[in-house]
Jmol script that loads the backbone (N, CA, C; Angstrom):
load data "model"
ATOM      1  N   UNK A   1       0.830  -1.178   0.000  1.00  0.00           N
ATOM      2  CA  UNK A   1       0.000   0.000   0.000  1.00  0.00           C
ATOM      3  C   UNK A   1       0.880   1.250   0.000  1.00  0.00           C
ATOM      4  N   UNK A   2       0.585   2.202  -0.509  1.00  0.00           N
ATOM      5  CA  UNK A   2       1.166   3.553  -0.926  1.00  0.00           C
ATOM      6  C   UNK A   2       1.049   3.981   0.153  1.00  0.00           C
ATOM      7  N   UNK A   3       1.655   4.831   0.731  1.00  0.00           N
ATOM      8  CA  UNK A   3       1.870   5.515   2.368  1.00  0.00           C
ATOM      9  C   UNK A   3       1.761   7.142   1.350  1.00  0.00           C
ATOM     10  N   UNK A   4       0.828   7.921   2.059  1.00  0.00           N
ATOM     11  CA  UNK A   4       1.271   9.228   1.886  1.00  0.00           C
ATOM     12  C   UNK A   4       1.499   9.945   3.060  1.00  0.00           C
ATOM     13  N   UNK A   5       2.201  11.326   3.338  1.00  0.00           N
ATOM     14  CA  UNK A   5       2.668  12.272   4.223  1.00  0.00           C
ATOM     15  C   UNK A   5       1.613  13.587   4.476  1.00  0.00           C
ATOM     16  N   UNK A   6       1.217  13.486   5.681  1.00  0.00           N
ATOM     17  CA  UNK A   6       0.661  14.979   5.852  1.00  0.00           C
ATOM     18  C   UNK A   6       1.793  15.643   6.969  1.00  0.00           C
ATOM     19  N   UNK A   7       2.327  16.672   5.968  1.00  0.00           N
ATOM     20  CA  UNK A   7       2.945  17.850   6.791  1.00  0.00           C
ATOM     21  C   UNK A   7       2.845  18.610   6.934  1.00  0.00           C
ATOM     22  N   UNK A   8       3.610  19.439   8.218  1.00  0.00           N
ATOM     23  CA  UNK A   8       3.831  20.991   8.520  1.00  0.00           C
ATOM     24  C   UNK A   8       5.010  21.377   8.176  1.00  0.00           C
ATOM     25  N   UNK A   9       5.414  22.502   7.412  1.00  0.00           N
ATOM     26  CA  UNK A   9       6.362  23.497   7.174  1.00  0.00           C
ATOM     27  C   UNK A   9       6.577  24.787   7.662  1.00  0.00           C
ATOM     28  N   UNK A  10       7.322  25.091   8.299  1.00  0.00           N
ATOM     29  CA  UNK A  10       7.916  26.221   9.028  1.00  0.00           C
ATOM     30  C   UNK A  10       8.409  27.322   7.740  1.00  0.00           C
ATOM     31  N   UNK A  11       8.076  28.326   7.351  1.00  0.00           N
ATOM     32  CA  UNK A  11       8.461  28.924   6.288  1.00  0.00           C
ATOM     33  C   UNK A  11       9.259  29.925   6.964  1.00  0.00           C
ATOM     34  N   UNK A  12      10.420  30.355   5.833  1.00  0.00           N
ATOM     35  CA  UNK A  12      11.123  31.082   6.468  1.00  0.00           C
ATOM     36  C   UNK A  12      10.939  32.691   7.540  1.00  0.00           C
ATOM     37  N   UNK A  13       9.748  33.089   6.821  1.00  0.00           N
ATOM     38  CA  UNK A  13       8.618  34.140   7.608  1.00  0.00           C
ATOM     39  C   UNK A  13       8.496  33.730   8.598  1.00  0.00           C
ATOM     40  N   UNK A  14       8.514  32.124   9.179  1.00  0.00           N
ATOM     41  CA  UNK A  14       7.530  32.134  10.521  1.00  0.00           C
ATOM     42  C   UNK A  14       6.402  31.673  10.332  1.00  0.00           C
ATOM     43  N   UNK A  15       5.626  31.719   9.405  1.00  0.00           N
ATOM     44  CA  UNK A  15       4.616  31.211   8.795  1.00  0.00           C
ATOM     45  C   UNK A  15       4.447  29.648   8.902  1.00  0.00           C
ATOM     46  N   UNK A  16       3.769  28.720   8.835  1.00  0.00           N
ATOM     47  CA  UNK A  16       3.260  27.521   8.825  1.00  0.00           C
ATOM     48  C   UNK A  16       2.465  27.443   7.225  1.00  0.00           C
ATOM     49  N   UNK A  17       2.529  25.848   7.048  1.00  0.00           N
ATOM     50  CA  UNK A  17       2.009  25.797   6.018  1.00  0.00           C
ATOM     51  C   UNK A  17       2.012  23.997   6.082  1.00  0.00           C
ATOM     52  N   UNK A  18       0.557  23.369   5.746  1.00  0.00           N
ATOM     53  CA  UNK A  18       0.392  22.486   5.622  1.00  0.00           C
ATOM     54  C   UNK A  18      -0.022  21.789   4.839  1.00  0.00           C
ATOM     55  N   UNK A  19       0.545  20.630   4.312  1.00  0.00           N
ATOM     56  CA  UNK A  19       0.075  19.838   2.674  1.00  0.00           C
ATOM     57  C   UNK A  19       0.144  18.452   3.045  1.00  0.00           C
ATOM     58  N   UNK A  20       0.100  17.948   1.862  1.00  0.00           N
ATOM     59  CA  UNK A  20       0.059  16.165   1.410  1.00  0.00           C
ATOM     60  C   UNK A  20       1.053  15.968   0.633  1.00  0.00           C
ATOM     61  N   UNK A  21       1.633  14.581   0.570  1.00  0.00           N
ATOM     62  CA  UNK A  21       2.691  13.961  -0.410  1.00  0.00           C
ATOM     63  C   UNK A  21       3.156  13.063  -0.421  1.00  0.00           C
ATOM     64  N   UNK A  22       2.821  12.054  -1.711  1.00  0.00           N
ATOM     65  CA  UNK A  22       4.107  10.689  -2.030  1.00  0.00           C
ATOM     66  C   UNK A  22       5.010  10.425  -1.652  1.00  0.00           C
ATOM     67  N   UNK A  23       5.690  11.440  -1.710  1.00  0.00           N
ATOM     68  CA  UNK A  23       7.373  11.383  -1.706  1.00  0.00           C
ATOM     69  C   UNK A  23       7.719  12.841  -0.938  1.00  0.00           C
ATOM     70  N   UNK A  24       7.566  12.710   0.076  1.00  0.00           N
ATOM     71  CA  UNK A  24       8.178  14.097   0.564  1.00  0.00           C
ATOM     72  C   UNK A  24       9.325  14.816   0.536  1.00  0.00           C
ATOM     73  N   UNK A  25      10.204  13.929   0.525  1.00  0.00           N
ATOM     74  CA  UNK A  25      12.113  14.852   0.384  1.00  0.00           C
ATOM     75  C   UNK A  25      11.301  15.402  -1.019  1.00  0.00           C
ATOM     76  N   UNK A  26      10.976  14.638  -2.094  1.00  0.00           N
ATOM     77  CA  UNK A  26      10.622  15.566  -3.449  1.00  0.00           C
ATOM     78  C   UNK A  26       9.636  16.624  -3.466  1.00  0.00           C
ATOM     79  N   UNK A  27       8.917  16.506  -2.295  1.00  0.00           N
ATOM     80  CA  UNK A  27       7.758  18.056  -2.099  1.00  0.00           C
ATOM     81  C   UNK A  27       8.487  18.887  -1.600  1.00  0.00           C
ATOM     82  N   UNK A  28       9.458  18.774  -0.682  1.00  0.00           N
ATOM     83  CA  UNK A  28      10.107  19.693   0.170  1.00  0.00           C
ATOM     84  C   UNK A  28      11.203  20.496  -0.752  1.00  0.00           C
ATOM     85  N   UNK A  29      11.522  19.479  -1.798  1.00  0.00           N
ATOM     86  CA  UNK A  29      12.543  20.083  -2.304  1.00  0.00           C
ATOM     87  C   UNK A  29      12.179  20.837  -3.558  1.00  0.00           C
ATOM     88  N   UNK A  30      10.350  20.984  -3.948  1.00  0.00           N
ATOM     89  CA  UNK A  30       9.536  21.746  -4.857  1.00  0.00           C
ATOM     90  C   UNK A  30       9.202  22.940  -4.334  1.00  0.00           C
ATOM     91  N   UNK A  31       9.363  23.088  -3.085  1.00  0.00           N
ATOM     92  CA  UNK A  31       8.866  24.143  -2.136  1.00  0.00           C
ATOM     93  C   UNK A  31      10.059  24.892  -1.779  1.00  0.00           C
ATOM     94  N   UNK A  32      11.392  24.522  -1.502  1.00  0.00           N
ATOM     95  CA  UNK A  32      12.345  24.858  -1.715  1.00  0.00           C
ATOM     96  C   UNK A  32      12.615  25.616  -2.980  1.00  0.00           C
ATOM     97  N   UNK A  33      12.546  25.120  -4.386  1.00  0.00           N
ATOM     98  CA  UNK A  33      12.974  25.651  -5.496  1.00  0.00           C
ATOM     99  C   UNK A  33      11.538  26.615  -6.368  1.00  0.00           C
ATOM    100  N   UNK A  34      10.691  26.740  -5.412  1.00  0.00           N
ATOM    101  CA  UNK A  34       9.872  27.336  -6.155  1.00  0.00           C
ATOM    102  C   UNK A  34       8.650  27.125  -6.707  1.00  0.00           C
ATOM    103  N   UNK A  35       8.899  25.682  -6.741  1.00  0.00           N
ATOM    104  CA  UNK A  35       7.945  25.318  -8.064  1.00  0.00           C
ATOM    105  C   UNK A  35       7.019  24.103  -7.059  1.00  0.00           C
ATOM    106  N   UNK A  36       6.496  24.862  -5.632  1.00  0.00           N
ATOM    107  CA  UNK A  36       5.913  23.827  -4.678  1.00  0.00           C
ATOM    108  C   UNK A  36       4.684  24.377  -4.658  1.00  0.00           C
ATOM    109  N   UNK A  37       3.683  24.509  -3.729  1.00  0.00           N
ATOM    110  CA  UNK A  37       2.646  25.143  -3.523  1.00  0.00           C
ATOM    111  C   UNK A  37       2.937  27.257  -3.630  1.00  0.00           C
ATOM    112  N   UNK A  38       2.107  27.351  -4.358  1.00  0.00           N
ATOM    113  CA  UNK A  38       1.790  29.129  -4.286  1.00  0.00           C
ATOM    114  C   UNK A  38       2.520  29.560  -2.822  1.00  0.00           C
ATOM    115  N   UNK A  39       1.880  29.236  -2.052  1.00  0.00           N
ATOM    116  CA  UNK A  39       1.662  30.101  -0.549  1.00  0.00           C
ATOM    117  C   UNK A  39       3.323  29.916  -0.576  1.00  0.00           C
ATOM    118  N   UNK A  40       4.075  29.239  -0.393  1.00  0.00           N
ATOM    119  CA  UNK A  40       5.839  28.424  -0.245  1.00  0.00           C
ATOM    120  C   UNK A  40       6.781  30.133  -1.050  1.00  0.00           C
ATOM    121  N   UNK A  41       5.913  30.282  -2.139  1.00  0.00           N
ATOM    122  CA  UNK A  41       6.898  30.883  -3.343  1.00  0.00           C
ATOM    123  C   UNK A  41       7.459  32.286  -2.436  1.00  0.00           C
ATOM    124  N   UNK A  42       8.556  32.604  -2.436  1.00  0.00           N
ATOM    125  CA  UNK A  42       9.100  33.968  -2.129  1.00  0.00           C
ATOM    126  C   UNK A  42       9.081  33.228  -0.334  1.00  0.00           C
ATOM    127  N   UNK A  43       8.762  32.183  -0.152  1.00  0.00           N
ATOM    128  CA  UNK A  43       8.675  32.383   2.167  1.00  0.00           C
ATOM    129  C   UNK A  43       9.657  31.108   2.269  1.00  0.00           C
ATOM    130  N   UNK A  44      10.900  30.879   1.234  1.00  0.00           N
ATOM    131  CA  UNK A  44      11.649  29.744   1.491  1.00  0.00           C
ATOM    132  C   UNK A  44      12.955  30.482   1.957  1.00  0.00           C
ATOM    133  N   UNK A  45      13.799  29.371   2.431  1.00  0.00           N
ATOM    134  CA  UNK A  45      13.747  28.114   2.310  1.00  0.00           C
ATOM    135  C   UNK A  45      12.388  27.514   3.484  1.00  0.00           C
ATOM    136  N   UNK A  46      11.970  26.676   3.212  1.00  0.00           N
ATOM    137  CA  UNK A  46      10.961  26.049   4.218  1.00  0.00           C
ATOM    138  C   UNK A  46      11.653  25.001   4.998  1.00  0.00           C
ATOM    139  N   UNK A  47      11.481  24.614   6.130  1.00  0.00           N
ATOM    140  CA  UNK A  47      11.710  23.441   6.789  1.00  0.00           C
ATOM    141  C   UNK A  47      10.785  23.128   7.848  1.00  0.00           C
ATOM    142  N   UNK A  48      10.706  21.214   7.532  1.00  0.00           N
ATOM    143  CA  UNK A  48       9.512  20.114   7.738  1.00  0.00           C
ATOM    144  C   UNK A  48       9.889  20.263   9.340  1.00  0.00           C
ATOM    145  N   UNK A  49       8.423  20.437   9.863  1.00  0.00           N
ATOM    146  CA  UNK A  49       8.366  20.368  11.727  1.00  0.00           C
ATOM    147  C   UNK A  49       7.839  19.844  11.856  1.00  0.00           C
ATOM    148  N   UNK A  50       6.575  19.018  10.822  1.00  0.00           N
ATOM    149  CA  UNK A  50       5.872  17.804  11.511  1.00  0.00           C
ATOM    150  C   UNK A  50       5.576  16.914  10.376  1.00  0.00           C
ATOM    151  N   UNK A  51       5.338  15.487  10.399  1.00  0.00           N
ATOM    152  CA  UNK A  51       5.034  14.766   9.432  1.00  0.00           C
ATOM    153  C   UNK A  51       4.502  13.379  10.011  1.00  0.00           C
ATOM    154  N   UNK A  52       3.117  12.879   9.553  1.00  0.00           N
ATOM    155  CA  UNK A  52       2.938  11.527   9.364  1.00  0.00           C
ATOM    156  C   UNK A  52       2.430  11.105   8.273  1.00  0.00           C
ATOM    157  N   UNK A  53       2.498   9.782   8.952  1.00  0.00           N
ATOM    158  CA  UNK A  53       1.541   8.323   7.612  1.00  0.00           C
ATOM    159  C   UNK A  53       0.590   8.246   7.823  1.00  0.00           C
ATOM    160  N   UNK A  54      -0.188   7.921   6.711  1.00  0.00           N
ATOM    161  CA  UNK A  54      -1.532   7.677   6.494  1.00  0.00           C
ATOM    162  C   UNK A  54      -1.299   6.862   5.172  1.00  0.00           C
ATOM    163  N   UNK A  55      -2.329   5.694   5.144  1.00  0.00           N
ATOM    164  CA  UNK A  55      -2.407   4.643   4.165  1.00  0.00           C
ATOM    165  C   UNK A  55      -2.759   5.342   2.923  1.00  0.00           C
ATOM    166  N   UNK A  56      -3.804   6.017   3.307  1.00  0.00           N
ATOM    167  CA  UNK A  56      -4.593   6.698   1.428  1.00  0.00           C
ATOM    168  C   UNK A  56      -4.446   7.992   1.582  1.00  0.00           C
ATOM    169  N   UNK A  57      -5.201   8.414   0.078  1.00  0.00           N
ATOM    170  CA  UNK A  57      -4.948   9.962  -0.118  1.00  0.00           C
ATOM    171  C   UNK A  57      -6.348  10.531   0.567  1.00  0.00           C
ATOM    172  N   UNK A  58      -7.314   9.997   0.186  1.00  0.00           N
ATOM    173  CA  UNK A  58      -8.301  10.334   1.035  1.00  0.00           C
ATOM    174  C   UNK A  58      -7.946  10.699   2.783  1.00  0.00           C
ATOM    175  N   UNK A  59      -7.496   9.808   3.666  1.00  0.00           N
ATOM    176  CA  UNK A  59      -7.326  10.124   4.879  1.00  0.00           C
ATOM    177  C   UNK A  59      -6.439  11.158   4.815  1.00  0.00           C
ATOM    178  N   UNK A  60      -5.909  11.210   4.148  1.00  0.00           N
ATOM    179  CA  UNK A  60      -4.054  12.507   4.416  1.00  0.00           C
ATOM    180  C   UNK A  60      -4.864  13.756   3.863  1.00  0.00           C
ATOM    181  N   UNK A  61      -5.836  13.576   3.212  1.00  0.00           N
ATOM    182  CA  UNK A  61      -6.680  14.882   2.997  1.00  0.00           C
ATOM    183  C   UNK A  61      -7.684  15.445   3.868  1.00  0.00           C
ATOM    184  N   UNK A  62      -8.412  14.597   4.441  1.00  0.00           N
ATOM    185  CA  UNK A  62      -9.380  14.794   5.781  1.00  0.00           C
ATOM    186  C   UNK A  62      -8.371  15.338   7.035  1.00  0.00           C
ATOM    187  N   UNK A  63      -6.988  14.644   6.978  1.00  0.00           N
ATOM    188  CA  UNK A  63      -6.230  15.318   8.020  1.00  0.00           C
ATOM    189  C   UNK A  63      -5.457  16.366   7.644  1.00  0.00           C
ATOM    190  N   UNK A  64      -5.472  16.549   6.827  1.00  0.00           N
ATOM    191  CA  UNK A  64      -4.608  17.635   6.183  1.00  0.00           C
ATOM    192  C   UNK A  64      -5.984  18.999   6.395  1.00  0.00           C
ATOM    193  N   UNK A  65      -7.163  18.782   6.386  1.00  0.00           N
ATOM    194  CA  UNK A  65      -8.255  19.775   6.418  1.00  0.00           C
ATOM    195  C   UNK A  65      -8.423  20.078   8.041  1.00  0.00           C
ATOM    196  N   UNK A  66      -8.426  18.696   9.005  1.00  0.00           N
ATOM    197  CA  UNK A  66      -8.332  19.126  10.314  1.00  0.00           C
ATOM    198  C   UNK A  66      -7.004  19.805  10.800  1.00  0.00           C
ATOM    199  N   UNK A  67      -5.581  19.647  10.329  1.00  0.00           N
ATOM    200  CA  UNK A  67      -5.096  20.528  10.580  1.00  0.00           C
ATOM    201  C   UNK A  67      -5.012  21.863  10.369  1.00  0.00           C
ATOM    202  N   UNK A  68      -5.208  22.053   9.582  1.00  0.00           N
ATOM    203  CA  UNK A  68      -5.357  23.970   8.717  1.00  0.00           C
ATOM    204  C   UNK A  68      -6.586  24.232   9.667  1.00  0.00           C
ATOM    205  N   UNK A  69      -7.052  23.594   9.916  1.00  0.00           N
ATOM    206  CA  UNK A  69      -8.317  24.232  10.882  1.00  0.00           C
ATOM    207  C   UNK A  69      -7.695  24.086  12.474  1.00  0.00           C
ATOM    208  N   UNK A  70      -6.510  23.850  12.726  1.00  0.00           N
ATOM    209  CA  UNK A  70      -5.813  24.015  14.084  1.00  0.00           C
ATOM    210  C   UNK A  70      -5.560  26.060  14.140  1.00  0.00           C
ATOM    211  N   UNK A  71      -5.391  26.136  15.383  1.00  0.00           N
ATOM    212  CA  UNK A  71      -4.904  27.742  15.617  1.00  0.00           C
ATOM    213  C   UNK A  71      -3.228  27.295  15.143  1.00  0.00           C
ATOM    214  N   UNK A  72      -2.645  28.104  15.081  1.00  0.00           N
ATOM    215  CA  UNK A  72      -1.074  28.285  15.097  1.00  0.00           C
ATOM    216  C   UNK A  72      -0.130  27.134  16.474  1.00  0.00           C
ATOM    217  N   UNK A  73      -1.047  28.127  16.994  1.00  0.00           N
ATOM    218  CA  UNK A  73      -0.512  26.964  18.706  1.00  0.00           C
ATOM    219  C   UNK A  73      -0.586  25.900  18.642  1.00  0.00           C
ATOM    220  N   UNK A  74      -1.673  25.661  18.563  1.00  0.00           N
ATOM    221  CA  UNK A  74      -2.221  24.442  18.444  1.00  0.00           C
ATOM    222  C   UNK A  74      -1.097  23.221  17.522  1.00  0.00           C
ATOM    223  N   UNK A  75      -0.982  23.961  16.469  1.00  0.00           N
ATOM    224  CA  UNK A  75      -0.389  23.595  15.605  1.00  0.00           C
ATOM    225  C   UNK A  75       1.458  23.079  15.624  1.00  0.00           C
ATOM    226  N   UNK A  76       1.599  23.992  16.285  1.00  0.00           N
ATOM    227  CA  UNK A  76       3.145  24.309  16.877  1.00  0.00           C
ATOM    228  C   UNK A  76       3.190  22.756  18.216  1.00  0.00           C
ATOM    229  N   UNK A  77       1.965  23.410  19.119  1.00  0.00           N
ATOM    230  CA  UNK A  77       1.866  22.221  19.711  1.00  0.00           C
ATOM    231  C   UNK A  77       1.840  20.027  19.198  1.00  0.00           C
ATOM    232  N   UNK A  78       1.503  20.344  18.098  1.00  0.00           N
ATOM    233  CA  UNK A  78       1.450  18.840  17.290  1.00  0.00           C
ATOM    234  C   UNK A  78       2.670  18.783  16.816  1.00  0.00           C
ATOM    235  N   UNK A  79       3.446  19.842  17.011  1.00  0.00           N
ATOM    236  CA  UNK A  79       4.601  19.496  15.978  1.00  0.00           C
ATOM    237  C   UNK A  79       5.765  19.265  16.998  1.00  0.00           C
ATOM    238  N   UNK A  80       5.824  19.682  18.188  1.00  0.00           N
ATOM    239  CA  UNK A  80       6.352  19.926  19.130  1.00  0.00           C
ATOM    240  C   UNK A  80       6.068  18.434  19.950  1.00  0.00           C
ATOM    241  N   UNK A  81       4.992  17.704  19.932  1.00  0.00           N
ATOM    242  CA  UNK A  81       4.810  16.627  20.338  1.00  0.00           C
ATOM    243  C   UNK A  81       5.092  15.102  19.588  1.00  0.00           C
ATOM    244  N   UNK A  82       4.720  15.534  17.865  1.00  0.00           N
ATOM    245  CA  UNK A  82       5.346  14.764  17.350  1.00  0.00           C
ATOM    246  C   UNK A  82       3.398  13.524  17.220  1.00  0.00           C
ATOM    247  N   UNK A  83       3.032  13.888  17.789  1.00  0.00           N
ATOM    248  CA  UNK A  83       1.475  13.056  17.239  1.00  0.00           C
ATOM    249  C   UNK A  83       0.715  13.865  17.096  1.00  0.00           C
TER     250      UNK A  83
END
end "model"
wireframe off; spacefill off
backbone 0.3
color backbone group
């Protein structure tokens, strides 16, 4: 079964930013060069503060929606704990 990644990114602003991905060293390193999500472009370099597995794309998307709906703290807090 395909494992995908829901993460958090620390943008160089300070900013947070959270997505989905296959292959993450290769998202991180799209977000890095530019050519990653909009919000990423001009707030790099970015670096990964939180990340898990999830079996499908469906679940990594339902969690990927409950996180963006975390406060900042909140957020900082999951990443800081690591679950």
């Amino acid at each position: 079964m395909t494992e995908w990644q829901v993460y958090i990114l620390e943008c160089a602003d300070g900013s947070l930013y959270t997505g989905i991905a296959r292959n993450l060293d290769e998202r991180i390193a799209a977000h890095n060069n530019g050519t990653g999500a909009k919000y990423t472009r001009g707030r790099g370099p970015v670096k990964l503060v939180y990340q898990e597995n999830v079996t499908s794309r469906s679940i990594a998307l339902r969690r990927e929606i409950t996180i963006k709906k975390l406060t900042r703290a909140d957020k900082l807090r999951l990443a800081e704990s690591g679950e």
